[in-house]
Each structure stands twice: as C-alpha cells, then as structure tokens.
N, CA and C of each residue as an Amber inpcrd file, in Angstrom:
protein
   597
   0.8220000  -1.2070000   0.0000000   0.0000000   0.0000000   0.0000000
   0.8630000   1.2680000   0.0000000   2.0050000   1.6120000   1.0490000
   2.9230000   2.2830000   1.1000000   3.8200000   2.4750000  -0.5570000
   3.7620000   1.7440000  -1.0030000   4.3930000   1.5110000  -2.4130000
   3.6180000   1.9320000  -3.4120000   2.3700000   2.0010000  -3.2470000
   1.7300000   2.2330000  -3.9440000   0.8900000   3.7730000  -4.1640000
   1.0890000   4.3670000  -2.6750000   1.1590000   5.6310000  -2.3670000
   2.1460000   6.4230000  -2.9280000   3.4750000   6.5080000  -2.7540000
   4.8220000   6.4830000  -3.2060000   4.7050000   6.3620000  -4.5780000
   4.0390000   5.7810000  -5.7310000   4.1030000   5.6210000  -6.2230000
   2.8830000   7.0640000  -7.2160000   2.4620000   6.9320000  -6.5440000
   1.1300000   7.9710000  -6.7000000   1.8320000   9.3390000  -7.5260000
   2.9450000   9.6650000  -6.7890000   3.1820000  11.2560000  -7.1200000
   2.9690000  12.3110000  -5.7010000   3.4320000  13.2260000  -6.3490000
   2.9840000  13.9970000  -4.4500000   1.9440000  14.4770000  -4.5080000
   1.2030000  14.5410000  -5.2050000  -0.0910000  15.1290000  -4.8560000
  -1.0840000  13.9830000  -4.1540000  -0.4590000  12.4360000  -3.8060000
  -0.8810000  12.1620000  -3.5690000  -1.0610000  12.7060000  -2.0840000
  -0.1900000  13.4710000  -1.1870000  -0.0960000  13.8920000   0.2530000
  -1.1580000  15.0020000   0.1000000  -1.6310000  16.0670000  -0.5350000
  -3.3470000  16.4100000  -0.4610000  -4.2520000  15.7140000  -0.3300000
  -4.3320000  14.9120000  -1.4120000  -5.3840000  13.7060000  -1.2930000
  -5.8250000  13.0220000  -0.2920000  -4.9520000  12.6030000   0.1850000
  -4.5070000  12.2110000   2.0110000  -4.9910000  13.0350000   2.9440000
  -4.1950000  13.9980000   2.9420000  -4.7960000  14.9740000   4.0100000
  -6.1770000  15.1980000   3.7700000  -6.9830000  15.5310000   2.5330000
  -8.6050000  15.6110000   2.7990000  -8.9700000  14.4970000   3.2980000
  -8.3910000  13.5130000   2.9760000  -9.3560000  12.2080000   3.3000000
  -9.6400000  11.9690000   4.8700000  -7.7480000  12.6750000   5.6130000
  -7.6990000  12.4850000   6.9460000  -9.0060000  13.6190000   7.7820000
  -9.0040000  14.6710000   6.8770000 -10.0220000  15.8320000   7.3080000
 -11.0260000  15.3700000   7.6230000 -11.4930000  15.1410000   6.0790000
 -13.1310000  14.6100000   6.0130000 -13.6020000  13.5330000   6.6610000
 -12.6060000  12.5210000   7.2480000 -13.5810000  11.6120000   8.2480000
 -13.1290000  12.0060000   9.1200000 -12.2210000  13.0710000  10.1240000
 -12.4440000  13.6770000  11.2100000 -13.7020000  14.3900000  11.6540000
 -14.0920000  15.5250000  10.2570000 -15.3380000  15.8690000  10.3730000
 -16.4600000  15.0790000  10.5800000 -16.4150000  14.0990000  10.2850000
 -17.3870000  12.7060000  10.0970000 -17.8560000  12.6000000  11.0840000
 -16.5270000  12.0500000  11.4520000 -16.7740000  11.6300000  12.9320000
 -16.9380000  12.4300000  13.8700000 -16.7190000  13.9130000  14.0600000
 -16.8270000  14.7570000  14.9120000 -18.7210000  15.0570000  14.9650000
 -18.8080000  14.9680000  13.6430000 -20.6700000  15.7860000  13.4420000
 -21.2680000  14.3820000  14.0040000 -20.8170000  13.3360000  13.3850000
 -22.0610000  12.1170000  14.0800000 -22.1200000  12.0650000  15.5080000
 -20.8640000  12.4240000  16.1130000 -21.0480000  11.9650000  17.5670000
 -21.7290000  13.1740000  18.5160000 -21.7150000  14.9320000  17.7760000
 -22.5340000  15.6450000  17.9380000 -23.6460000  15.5120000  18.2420000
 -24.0600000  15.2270000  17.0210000 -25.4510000  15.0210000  16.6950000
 -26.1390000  13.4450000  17.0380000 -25.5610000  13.1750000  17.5080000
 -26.1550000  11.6900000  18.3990000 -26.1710000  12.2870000  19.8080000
 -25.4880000  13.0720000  20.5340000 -25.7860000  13.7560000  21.9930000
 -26.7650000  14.8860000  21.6520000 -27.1480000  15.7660000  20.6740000
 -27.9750000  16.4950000  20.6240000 -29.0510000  15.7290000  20.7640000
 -29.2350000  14.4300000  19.8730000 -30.5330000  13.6840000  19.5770000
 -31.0320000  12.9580000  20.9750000 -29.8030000  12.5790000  21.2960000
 -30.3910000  11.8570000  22.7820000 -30.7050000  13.4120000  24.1100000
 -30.3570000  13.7910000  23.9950000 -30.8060000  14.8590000  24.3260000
 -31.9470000  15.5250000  25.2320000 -32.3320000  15.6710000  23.4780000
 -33.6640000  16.6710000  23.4170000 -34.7630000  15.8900000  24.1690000
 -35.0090000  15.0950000  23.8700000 -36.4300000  14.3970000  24.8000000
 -36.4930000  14.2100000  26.1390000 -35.5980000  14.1450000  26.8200000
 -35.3180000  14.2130000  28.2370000 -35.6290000  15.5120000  29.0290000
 -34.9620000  16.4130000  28.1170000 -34.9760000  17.7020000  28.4190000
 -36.1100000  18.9240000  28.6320000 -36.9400000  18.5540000  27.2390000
 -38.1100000  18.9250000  26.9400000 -38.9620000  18.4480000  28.0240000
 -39.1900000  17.2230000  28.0060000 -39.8330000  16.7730000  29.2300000
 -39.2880000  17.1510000  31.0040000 -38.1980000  17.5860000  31.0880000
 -37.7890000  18.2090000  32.1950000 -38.3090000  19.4570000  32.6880000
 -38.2130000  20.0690000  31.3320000 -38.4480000  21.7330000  31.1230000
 -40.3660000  21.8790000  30.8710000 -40.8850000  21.2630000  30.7970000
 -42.3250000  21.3260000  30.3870000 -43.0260000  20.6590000  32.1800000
 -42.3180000  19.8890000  33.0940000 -42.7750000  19.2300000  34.1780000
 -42.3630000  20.6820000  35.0190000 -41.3040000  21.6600000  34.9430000
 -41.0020000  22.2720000  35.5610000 -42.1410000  23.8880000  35.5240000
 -42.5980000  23.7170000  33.9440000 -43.3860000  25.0650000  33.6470000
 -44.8120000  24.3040000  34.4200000 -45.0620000  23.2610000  34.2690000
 -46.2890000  23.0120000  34.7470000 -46.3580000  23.2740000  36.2200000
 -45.6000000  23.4460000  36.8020000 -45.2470000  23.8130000  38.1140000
 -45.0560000  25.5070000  38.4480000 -45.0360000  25.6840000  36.9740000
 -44.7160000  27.1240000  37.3560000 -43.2800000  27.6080000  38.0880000
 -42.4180000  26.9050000  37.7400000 -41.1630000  27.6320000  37.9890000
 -40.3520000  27.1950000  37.1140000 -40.9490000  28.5380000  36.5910000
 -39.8450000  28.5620000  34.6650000 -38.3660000  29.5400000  35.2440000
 -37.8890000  29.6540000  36.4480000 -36.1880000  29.9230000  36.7400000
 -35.7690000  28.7510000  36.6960000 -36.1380000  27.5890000  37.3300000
 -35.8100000  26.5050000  37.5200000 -35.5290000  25.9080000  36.1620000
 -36.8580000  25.8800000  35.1430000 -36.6560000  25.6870000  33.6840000
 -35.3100000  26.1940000  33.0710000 -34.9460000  27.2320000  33.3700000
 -34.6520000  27.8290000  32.3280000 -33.0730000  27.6840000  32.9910000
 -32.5990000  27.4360000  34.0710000 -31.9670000  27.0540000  35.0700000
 -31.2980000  25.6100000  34.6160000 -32.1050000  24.9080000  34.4130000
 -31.7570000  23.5420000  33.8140000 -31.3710000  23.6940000  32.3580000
 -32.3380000  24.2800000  31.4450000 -31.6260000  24.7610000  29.8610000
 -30.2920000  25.1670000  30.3750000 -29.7760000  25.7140000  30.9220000
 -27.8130000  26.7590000  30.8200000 -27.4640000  25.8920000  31.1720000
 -27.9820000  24.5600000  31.7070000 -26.7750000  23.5540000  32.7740000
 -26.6290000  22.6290000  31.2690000 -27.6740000  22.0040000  30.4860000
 -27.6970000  21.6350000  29.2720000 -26.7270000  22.1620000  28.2350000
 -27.0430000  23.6150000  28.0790000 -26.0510000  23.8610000  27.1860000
 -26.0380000  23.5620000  25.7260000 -27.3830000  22.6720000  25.0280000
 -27.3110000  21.9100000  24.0640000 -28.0340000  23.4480000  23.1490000
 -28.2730000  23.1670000  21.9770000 -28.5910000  24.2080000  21.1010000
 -30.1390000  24.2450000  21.4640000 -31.1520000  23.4170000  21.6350000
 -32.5630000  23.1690000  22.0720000 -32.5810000  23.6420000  23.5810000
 -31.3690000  23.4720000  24.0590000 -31.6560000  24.2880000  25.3200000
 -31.4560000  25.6310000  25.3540000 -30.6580000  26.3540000  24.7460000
 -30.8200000  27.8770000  24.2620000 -31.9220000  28.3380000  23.6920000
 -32.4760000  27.5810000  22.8650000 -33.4310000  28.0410000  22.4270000
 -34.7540000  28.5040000  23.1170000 -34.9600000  27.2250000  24.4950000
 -36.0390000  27.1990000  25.0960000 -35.6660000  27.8610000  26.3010000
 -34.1730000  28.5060000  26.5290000 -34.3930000  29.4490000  27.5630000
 -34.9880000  30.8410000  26.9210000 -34.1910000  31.2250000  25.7120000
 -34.7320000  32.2890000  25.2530000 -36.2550000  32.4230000  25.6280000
 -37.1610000  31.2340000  25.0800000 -38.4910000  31.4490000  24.9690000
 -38.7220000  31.5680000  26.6350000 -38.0100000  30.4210000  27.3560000
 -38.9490000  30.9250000  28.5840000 -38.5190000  32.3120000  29.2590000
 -37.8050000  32.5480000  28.7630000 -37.2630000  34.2780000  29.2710000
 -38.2170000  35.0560000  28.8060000 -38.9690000  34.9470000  27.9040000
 -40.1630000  36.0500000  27.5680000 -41.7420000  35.2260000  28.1810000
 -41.5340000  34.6350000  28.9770000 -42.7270000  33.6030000  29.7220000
 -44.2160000  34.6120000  30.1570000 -45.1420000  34.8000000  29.4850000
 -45.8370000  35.0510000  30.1160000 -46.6050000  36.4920000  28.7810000
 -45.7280000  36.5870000  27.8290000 -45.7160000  37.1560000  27.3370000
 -46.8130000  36.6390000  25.6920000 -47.0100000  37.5940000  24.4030000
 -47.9380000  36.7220000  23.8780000 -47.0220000  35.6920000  23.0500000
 -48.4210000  34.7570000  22.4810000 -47.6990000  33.3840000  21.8280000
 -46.4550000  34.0480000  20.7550000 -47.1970000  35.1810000  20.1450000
 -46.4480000  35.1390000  18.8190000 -45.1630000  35.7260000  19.1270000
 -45.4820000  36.7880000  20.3780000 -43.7990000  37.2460000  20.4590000
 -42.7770000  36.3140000  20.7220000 -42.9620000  35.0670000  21.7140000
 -42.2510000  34.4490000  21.8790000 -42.1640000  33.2580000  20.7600000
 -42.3220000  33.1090000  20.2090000 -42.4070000  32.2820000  18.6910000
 -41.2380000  32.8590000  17.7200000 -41.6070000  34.2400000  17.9630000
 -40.4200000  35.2980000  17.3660000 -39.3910000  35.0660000  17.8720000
 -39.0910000  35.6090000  19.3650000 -37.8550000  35.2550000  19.8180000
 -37.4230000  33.9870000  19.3490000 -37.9810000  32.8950000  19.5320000
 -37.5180000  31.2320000  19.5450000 -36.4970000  31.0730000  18.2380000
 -37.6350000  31.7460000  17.5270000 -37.3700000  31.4060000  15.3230000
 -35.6550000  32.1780000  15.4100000 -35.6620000  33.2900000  16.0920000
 -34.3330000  34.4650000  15.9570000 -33.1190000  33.2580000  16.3510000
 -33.5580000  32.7030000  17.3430000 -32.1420000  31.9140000  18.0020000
 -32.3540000  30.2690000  17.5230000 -33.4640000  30.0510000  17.2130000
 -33.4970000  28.5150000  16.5610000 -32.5830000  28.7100000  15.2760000
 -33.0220000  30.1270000  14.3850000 -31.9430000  30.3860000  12.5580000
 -30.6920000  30.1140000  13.3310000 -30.3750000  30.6250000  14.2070000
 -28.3790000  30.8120000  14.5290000 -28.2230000  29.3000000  14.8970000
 -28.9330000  28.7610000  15.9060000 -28.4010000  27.0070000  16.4030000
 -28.6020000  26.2000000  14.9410000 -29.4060000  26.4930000  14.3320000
 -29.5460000  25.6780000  12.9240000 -28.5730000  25.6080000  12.3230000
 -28.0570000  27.1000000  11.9660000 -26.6310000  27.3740000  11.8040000
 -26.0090000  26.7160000  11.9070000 -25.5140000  26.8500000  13.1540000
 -23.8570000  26.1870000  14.2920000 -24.0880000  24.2270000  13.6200000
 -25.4190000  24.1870000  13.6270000 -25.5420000  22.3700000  12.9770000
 -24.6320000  22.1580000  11.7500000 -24.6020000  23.1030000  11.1060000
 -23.8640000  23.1930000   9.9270000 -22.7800000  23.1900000   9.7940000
 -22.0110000  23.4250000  10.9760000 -20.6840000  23.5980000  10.8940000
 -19.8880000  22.6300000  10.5410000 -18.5690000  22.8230000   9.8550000
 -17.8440000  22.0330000   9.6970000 -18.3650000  21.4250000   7.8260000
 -20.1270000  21.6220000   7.7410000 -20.3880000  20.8650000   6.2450000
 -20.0760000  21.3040000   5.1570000 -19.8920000  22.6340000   5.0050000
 -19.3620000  23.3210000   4.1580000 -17.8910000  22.8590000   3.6770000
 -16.9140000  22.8120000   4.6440000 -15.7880000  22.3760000   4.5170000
 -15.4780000  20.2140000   3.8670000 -16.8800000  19.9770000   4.4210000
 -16.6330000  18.2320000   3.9510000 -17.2520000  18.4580000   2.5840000
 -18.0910000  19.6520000   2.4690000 -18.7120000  19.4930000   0.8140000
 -17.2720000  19.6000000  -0.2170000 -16.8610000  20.8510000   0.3960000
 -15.5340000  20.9220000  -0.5540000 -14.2020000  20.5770000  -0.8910000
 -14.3520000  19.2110000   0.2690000 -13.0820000  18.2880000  -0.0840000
 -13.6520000  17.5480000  -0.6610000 -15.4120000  17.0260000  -0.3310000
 -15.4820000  16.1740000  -1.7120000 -15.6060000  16.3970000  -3.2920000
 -15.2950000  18.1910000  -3.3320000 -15.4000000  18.7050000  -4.8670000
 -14.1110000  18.6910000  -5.1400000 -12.9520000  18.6070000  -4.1990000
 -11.3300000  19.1350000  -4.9810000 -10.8350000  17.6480000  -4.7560000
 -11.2990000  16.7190000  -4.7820000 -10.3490000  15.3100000  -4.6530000
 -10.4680000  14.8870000  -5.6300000 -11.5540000  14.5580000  -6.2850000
 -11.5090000  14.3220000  -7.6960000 -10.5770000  15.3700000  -8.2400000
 -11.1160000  16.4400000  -8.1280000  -9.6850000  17.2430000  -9.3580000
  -8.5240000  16.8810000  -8.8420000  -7.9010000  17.0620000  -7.7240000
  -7.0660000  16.5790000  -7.2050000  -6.3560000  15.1890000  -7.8010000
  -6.8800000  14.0340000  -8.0500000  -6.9760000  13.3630000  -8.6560000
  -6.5430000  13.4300000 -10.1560000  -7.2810000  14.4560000 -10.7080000
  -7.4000000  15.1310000 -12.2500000  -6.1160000  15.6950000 -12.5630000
  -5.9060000  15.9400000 -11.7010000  -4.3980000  17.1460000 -11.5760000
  -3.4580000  16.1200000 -11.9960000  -2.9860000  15.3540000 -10.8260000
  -2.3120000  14.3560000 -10.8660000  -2.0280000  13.1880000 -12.3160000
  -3.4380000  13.1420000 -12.7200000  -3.4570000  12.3640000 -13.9660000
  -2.9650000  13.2500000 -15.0390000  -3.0500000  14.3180000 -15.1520000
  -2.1510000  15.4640000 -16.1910000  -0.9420000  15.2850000 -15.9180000
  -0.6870000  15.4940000 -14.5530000   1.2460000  15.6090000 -14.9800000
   1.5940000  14.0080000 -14.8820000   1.1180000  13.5290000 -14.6260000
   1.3120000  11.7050000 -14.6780000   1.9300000  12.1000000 -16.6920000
   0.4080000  12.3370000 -16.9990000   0.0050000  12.1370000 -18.5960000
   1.7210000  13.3940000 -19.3440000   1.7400000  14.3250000 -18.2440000
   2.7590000  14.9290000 -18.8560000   4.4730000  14.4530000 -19.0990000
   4.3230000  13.7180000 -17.6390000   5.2430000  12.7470000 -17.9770000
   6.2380000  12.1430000 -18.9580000   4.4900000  11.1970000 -19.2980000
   4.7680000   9.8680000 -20.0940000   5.2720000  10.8090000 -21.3090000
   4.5490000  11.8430000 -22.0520000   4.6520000  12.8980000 -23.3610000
   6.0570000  13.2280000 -23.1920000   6.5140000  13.8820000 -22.1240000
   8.2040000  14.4350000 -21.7000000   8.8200000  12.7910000 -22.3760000
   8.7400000  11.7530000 -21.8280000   9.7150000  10.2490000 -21.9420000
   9.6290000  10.2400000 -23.6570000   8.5130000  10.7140000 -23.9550000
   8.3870000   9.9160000 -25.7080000   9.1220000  11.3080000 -26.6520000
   9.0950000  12.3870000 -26.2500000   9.3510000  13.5640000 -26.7280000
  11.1490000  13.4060000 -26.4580000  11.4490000  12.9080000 -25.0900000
  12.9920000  13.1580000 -25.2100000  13.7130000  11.5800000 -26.1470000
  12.7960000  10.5350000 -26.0880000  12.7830000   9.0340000 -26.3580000
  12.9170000   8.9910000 -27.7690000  11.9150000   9.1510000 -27.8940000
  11.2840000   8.8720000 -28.9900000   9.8300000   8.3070000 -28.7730000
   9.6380000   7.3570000 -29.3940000   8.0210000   6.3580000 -28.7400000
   8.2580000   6.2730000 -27.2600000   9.6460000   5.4480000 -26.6600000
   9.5370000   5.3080000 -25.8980000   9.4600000   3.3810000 -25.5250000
   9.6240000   3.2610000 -24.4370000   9.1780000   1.4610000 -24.1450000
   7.7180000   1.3540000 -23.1500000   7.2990000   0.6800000 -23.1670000
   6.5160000   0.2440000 -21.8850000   6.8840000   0.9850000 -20.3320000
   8.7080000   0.2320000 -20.5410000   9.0010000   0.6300000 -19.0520000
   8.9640000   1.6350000 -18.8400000   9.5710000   2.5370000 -20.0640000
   9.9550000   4.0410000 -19.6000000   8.1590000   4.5920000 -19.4640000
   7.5660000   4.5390000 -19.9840000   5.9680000   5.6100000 -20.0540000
   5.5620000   4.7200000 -19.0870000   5.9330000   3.6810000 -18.2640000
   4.7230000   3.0840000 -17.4570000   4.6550000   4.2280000 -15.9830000
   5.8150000   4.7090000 -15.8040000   6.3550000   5.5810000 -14.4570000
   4.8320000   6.9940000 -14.9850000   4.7780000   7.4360000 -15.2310000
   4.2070000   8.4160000 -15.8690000   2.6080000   8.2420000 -15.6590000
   2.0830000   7.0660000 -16.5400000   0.7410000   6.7480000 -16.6180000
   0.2610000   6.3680000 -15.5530000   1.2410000   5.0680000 -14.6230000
   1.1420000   4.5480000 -13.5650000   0.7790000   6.0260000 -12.3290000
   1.3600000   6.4560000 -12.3560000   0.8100000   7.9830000 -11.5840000
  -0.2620000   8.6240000 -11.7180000  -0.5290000   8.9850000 -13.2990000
  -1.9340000   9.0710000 -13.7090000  -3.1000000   8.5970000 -13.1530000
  -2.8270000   7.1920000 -12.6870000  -3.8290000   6.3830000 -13.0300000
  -4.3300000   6.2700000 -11.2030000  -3.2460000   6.1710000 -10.6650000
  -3.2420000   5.8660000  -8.5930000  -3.7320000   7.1060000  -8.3910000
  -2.9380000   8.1490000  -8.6600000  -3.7570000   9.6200000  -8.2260000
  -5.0460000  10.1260000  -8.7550000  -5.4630000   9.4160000  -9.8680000
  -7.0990000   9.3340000 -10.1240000  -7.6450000   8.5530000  -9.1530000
  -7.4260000   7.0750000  -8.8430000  -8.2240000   6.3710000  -8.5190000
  -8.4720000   6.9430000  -6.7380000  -7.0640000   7.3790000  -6.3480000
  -7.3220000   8.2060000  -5.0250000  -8.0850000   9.2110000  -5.0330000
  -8.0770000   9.9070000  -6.1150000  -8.7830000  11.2260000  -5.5300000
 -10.4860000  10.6430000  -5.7090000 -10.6460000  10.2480000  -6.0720000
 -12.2030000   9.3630000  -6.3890000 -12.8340000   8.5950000  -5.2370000
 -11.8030000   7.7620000  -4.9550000 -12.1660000   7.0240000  -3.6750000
 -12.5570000   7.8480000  -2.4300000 -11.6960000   9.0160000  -1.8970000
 -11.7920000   9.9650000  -1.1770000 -12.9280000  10.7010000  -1.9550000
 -13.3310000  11.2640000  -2.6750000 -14.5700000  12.2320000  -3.1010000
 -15.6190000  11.2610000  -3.1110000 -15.9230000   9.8870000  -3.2090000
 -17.0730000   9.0430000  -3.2330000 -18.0920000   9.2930000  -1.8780000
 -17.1790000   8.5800000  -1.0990000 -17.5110000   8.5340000   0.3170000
 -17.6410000   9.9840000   1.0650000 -16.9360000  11.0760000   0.8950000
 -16.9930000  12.2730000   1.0990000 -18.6240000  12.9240000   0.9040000
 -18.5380000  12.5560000  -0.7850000 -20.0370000  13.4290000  -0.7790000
 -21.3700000  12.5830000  -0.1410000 -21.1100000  11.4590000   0.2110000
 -22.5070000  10.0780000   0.7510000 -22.3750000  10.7050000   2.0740000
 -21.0730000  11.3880000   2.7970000 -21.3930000  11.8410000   4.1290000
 -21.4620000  13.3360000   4.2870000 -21.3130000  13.8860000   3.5530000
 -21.9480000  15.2700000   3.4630000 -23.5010000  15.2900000   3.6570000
 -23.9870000  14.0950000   2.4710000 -25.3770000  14.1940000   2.4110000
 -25.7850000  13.5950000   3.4000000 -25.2730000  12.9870000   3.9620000
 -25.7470000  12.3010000   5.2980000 -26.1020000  12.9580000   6.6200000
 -25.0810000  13.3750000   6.4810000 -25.1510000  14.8580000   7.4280000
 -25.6600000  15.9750000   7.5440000 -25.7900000  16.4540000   5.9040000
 -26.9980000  17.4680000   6.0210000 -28.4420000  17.0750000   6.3050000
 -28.7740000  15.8130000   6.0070000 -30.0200000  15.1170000   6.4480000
 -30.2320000  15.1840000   7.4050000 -29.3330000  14.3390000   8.7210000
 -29.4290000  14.7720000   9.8940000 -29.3290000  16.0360000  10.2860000
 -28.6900000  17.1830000   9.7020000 -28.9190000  18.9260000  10.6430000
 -30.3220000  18.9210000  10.4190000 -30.4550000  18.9790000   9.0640000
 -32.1580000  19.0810000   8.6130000 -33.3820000  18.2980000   9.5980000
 -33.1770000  17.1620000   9.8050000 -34.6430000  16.3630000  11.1280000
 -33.8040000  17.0550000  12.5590000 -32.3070000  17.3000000  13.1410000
 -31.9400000  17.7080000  14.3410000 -32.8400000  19.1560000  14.2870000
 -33.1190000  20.0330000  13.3650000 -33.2010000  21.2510000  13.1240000
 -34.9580000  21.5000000  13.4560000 -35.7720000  20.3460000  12.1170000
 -37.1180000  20.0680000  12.6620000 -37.9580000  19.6880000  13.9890000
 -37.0280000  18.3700000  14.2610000 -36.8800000  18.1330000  15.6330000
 -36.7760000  19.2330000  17.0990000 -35.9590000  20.3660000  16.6170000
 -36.0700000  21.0410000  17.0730000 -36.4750000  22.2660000  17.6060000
 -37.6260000  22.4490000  15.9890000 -38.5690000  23.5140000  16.1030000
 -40.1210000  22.8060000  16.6330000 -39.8670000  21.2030000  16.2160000
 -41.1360000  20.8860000  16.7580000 -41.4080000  20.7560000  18.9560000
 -39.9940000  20.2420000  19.2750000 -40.3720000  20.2640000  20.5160000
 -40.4430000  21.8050000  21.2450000 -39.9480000  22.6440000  20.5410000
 -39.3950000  24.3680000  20.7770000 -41.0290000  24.7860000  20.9260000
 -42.1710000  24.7020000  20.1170000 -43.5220000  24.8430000  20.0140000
 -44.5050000  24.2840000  20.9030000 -44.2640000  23.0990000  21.4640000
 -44.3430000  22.4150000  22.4620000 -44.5580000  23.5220000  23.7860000
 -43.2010000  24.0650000  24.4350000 -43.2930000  24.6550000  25.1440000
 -43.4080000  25.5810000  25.2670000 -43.4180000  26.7250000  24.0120000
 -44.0600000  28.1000000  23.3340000 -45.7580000  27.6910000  23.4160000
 -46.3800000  27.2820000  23.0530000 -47.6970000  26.5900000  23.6160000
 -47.9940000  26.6920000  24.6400000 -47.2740000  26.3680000  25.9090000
 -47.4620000  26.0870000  27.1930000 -47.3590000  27.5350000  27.9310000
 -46.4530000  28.2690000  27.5290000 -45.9270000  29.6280000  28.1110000
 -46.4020000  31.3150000  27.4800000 -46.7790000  30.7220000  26.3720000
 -47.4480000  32.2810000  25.7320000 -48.6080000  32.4610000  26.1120000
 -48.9240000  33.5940000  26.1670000 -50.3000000  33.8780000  26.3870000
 -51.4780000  33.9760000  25.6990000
C-alpha cells in the first residue's frame, strides 16, 4: 500500500490529508449530533414538568446547565414567559436560525473536499500524462518501461482522488439530512413549550 502511495506522485499527500479531514469531520458531526438527539427528549420533558409547576427559573436554570442548542433556544423562549404566543415564537425562530446554523458547521468544509479530490486526482493524472509525453518527446516512442512511471501515476492519483470524493459526498449528504430532522426536531419540541408559556 505504502508503495503504492509512493508511487502515486505527491499530490498524492493532499489527497490524504482531505481524506484524513473529512472523516475527522465525520466523525466529529455524528457523535454531535447523536448527543444532541439523545438529548432533546429528556430535556423537553424536564423543562415542560417544571413550567407546569410554574417555575420557569428553575426551567430555564436547567436549559444553561444543558447547554445543548434546544436548550438555548427554550431558555430564550422561557425568558419572555408570560408574554404573547407570537412574540415568543419570534424570539424562539431568531435563536433557533443561529443554532440551525452552528448544525452546519464544519459541512461546508466536507462538501468541498469532496469537490477538490476528484480534481485533485485530475491534476495528478495530467502531470502523470505529462510525464509519459516528456519520456516519448525526449525518447522517442519510448518502451513500456519508460511511459509506465508516468501513466502509472496518472492512473493511482485518479483512482485516489475518487475514492476519497465518493464517500466524502454520501457523508456530506448524510449529514446534512441529519442537521435538517436535528433542526425540525427542534422547532417541533421548541412549540411544544411556546404553547405552554405564551399567552
């Protein structure tokens, strides 16, 4: 494998490095967004047993100890407690757009290693291809052996940059799926307790 890296050209060490990126990001957003998800339902139900009681400090007390993006959100709202439905609906929507946001982070950056690895890739197969043209131009035709150094580069630094952009863009989309239901998910239980607290 090492030999075959080595063999690549140097562009194979970009290629690499996105690949090392993009499943850092991977792995950083899934394990996010699996504590956001486990989360929210506990919480909601914490924060809704506490308004029914009427002590939305306590609520809102427990949201800052949370810390999660659904818990910002629902302190905001219970900070305007008492107030009408729609204002606090307003507030909620203002700070639900920004946590929706912050879900995003990091996707922007996995979208666009899975757009430059293929070229990356592309790149590589040009000067591979420029190569082999340099061997036959100083050669003549050339042999097998001599143009194989050349193409052989071409061909590893394509198939790398591909392999890395495949899997790249299946977890981009994966991930934006999940911000997208973490995001719903989170305007639906957010209404829940905007319901309970507006007037």
């Amino acid at each position: 494998m090492i030999e075959i890296f080595e063999r690549g050209g140097p562009l194979m060490y970009p290629i690499l490095f996105c690949s090392v990126i993009g499943w850092a990001i991977f792995l950083e957003r899934v394990r996010t967004f699996r504590k956001i998800r486990l989360g929210m339902q506990p919480l909601v139900i914490e924060v809704e047993r506490l308004v029914n009681k009427e002590q939305t400090a306590e609520a809102m007390e427990r949201c800052r100890e949370s810390g999660s993006p659904l818990a910002k959100i629902l302190s905001a709202a219970l900070g305007q407690a008492g107030a009408s439905r729609r204002h606090i609906k307003t507030i909620a929507e203002e700070v639900g757009d920004r946590e929706s946001v912050a879900l995003q982070r990091y996707l922007g950056l996995l979208g666009t290693i899975a757009n430059i690895s293929p070229l990356l890739g592309l790149l590589g197969t040009v000067l591979g291809m420029i190569d082999a043209f340099n061997v036959i131009a100083a050669q003549g035709t050339g042999t097998p052996a001599t143009l194989g150094g050349g193409i052989s580069e071409a061909l590893i630094t394509t198939a790398a940059g591909l392999s890395v952009a495949v899997p790249m863009i299946l977890a981009h989309r994966y991930l934006s799926s999940r911000a997208e239901k973490l995001t719903l998910d989170m305007e639906e239980y957010t209404m829940q307790v905007v319901d309970m607290i507006g007037a």
